[in-house]
PyMOL commands that place a pseudoatom at each C-alpha (Angstrom):
pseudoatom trace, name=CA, resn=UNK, resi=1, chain=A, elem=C, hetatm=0, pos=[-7.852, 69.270, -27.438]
pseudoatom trace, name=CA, resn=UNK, resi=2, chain=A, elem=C, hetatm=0, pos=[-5.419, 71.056, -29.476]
pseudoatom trace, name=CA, resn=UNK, resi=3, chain=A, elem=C, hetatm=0, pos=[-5.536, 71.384, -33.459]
pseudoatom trace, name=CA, resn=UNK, resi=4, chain=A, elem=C, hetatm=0, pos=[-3.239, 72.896, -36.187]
pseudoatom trace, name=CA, resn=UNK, resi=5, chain=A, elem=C, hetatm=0, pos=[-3.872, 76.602, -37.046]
pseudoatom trace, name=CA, resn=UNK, resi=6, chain=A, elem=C, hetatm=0, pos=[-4.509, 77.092, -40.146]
pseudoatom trace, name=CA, resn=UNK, resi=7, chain=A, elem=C, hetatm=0, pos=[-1.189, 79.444, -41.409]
pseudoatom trace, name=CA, resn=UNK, resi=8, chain=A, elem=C, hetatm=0, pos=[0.510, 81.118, -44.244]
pseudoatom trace, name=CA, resn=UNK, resi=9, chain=A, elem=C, hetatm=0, pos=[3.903, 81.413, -45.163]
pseudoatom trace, name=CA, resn=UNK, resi=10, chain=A, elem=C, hetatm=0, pos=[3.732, 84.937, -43.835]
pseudoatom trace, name=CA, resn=UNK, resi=11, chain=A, elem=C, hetatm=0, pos=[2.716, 83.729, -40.641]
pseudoatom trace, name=CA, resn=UNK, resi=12, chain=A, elem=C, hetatm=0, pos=[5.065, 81.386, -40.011]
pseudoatom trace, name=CA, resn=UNK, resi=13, chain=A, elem=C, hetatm=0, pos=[7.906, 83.685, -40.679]
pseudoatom trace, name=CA, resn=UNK, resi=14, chain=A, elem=C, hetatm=0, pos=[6.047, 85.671, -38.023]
pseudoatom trace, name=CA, resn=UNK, resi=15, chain=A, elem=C, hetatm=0, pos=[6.039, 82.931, -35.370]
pseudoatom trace, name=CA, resn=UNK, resi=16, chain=A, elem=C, hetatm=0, pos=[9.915, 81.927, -36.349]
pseudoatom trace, name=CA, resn=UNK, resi=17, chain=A, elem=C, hetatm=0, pos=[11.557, 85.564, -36.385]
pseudoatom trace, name=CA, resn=UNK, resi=18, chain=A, elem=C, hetatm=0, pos=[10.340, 85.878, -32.982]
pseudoatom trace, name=CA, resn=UNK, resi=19, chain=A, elem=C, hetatm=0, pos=[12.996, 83.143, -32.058]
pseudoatom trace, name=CA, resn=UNK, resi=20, chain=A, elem=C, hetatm=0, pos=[15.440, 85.026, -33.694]
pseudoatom trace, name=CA, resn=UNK, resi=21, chain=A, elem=C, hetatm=0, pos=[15.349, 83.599, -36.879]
pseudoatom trace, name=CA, resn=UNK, resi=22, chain=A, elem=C, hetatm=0, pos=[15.988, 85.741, -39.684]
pseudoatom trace, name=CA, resn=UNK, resi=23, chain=A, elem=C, hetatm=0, pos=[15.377, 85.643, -44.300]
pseudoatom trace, name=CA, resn=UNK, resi=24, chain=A, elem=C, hetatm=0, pos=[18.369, 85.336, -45.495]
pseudoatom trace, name=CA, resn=UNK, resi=25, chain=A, elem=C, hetatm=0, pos=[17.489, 84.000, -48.973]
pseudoatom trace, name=CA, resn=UNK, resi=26, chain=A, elem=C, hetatm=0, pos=[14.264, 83.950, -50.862]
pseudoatom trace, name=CA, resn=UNK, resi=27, chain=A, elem=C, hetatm=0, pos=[14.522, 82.002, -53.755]
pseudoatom trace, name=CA, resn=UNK, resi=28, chain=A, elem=C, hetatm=0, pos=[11.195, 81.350, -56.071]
pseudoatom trace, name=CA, resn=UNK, resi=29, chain=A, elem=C, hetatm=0, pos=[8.113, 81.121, -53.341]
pseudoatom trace, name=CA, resn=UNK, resi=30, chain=A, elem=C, hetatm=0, pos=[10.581, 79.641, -50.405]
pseudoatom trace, name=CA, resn=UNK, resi=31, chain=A, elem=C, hetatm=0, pos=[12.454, 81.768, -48.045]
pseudoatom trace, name=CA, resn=UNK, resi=32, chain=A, elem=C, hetatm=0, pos=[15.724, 80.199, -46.179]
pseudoatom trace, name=CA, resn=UNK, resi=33, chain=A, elem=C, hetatm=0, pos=[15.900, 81.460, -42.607]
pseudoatom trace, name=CA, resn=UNK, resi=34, chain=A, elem=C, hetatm=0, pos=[18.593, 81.041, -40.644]
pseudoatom trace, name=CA, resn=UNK, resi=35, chain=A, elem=C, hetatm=0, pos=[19.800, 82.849, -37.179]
pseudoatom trace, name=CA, resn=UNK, resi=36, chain=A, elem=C, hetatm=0, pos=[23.197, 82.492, -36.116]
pseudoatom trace, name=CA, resn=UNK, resi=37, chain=A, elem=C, hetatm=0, pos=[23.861, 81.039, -32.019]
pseudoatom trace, name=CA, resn=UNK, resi=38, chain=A, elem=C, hetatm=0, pos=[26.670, 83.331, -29.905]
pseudoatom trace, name=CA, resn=UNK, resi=39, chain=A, elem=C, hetatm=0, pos=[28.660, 79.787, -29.976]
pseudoatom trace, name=CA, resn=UNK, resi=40, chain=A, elem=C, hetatm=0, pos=[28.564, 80.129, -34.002]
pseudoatom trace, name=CA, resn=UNK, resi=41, chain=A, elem=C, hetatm=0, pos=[25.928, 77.484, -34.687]
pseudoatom trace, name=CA, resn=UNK, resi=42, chain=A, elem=C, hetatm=0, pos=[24.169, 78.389, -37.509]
pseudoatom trace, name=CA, resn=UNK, resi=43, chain=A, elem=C, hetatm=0, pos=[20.337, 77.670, -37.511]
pseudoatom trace, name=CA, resn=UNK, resi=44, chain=A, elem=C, hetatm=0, pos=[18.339, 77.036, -41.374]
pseudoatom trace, name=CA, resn=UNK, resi=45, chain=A, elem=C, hetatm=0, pos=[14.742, 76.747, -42.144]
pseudoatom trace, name=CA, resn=UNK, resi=46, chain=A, elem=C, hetatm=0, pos=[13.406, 76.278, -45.403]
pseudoatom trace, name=CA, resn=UNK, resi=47, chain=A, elem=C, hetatm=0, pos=[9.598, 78.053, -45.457]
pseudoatom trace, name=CA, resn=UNK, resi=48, chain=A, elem=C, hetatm=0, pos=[7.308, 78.022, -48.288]
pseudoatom trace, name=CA, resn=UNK, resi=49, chain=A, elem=C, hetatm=0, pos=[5.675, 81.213, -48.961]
pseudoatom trace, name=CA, resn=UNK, resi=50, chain=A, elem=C, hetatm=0, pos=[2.512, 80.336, -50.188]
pseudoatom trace, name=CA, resn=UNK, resi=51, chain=A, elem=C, hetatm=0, pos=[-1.021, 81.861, -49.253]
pseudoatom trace, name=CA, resn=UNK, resi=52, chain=A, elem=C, hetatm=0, pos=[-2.488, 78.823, -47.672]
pseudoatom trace, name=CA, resn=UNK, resi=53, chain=A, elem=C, hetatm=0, pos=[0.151, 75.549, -46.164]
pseudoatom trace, name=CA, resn=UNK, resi=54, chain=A, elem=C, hetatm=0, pos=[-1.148, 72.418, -46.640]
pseudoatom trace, name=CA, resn=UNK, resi=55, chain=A, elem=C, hetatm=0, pos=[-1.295, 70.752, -43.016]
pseudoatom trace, name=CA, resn=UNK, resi=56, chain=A, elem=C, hetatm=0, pos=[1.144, 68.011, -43.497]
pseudoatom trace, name=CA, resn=UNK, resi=57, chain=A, elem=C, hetatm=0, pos=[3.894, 71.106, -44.478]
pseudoatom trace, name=CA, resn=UNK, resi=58, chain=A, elem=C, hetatm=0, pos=[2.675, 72.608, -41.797]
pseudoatom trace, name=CA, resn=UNK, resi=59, chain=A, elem=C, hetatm=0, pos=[3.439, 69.894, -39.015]
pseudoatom trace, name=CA, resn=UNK, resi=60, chain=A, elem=C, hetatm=0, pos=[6.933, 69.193, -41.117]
pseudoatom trace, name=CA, resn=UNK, resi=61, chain=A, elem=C, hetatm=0, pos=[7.865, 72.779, -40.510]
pseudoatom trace, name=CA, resn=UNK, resi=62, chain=A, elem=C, hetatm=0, pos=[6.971, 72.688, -37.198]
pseudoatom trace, name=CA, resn=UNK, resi=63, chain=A, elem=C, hetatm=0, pos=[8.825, 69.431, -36.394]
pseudoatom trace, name=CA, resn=UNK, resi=64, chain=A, elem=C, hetatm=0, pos=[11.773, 71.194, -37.878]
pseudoatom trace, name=CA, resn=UNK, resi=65, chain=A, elem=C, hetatm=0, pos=[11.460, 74.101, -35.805]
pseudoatom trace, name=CA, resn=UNK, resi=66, chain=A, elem=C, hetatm=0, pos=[11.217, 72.024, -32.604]
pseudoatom trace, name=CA, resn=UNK, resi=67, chain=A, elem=C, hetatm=0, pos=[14.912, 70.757, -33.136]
pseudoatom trace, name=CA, resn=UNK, resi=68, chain=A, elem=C, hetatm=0, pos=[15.959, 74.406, -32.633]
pseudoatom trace, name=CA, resn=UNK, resi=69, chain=A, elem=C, hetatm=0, pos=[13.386, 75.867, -30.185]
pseudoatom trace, name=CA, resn=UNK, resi=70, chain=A, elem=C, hetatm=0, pos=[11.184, 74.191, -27.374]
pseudoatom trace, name=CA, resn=UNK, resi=71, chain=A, elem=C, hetatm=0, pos=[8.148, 72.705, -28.556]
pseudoatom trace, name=CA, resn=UNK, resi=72, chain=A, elem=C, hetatm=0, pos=[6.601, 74.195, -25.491]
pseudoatom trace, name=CA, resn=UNK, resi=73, chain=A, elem=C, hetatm=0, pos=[7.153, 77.529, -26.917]
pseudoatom trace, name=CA, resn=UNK, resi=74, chain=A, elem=C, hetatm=0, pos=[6.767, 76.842, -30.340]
pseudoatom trace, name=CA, resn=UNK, resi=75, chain=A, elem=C, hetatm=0, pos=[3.059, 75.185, -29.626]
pseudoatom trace, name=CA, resn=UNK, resi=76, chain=A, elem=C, hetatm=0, pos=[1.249, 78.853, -28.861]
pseudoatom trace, name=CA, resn=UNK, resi=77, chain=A, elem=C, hetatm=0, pos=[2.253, 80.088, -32.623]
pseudoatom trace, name=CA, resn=UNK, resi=78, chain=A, elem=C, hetatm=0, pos=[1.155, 76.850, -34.354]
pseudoatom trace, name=CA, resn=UNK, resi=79, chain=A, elem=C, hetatm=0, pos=[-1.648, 74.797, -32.424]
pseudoatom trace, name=CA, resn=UNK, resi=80, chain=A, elem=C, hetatm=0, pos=[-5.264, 76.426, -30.977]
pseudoatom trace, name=CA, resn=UNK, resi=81, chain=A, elem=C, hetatm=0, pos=[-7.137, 74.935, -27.792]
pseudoatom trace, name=CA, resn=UNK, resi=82, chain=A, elem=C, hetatm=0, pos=[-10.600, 74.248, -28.977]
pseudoatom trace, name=CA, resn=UNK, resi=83, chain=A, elem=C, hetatm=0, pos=[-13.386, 72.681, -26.681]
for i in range(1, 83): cmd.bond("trace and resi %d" % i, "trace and resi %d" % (i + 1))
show_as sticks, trace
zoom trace
């Protein structure tokens, strides 16, 4: 069974700039993050950089992510297994 770590907005720019993605704006307590494809696509994520994400942001951010990078990959940084 697989649940939701529990993450900060540090830690999900962690997970995402592993894939490439880069800040390119921060703006208040939300960073934009974008990376740029070799065929010129260009790649945004808004990420709230707050101490504690609720779970529902969370999952949002992570449904984002997954229309940019597998969800296969993108599983490790943002679910656990637990027994």
């Amino acid at each position: 069974m697989t649940h939701l770590r529990r993450m900060s907005g540090k830690d999900v720019l962690k997970a995402l700039s592993s894939f490439g993605f880069q800040i390119v704006t921060i703006r208040g307590s939300h960073a934009k993050l974008r990376r740029t494809l070799q065929s010129g696509e260009r790649q945004t994520l808004t990420i709230p950089l707050h101490q504690n994400l609720a779970p529902g942001t969370l999952r949002a951010i992570f449904r984002k992510a997954c229309k940019y990078v597998s969800e296969a990959d993108l599983r490790q940084w943002f679910f656990t297994e637990k027994a």
